[in-house]
C-alpha positions, -999 to 999 in steps of 0.1 A, spaced: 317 -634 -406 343 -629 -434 343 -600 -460 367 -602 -492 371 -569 -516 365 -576 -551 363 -557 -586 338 -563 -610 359 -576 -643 347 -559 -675 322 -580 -694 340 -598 -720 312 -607 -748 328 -636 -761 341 -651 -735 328 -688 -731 312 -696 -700 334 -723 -694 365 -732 -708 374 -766 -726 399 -774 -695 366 -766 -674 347 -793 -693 376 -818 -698 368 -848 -674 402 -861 -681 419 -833 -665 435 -835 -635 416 -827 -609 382 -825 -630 352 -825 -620 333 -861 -620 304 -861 -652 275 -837 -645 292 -813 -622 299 -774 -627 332 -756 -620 322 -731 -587 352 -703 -582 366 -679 -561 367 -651 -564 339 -652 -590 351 -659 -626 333 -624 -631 354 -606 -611 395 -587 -616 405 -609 -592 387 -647 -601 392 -673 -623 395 -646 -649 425 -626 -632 451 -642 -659 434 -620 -691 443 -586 -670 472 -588 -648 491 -618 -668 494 -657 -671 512 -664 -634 476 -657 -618 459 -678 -643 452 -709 -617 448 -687 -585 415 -690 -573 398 -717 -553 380 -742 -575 349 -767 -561 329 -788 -583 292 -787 -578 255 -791 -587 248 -775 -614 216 -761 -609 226 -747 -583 261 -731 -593 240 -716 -625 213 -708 -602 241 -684 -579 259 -673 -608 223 -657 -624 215 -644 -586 249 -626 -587 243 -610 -626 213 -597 -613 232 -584 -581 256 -565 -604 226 -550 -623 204 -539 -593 228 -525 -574 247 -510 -607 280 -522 -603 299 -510 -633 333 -521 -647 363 -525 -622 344 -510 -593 347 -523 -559 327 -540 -540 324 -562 -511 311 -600 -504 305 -611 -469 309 -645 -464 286 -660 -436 256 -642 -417 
């Protein structure tokens, strides 16, 4: 079993859900037609795909990057809003995700 730290990233309201490089097919290393852009750390969080808007530009590629179903990836990504709600994590608070059983 793994555990990472993480903070929860302030919501940023306008923020896209995915980016134009996310969606651009001729990009390398896009995804193939159809697929969603899975991260992590969690685009949501200080230290995702969205590190780059807080701590500067030399983190903006650093986080691990899959392409995947996208049912499923929206599917996760509502489980984890809900996560954040329920268990009230607020803005730059810690928290932990274990990785595994």
């Amino acid at each position: 079993m793994q555990h990472s730290n993480c903070a929860a990233a302030p919501v940023i309201p306008d923020r896209p859900t995915a980016s134009a490089e996310d969606r651009d097919e001729n990009a390398p290393g896009a995804p193939a037609a159809g697929s969603d852009r899975d991260e992590y750390p969690f685009r949501s969080t200080a230290q995702g795909a969205a590190r780059h808007l807080y701590e500067g530009d030399e983190y903006e590629n650093d986080s691990s990057v899959r392409y995947v179903d996208p049912a499923e990836n929206q599917e996760a990504g509502h489980r984890l809003g809900a996560r954040y709600r329920t268990d009230r994590i607020l803005d730059w608070e810690a928290f932990t995700v274990t990785i595994g059983d």
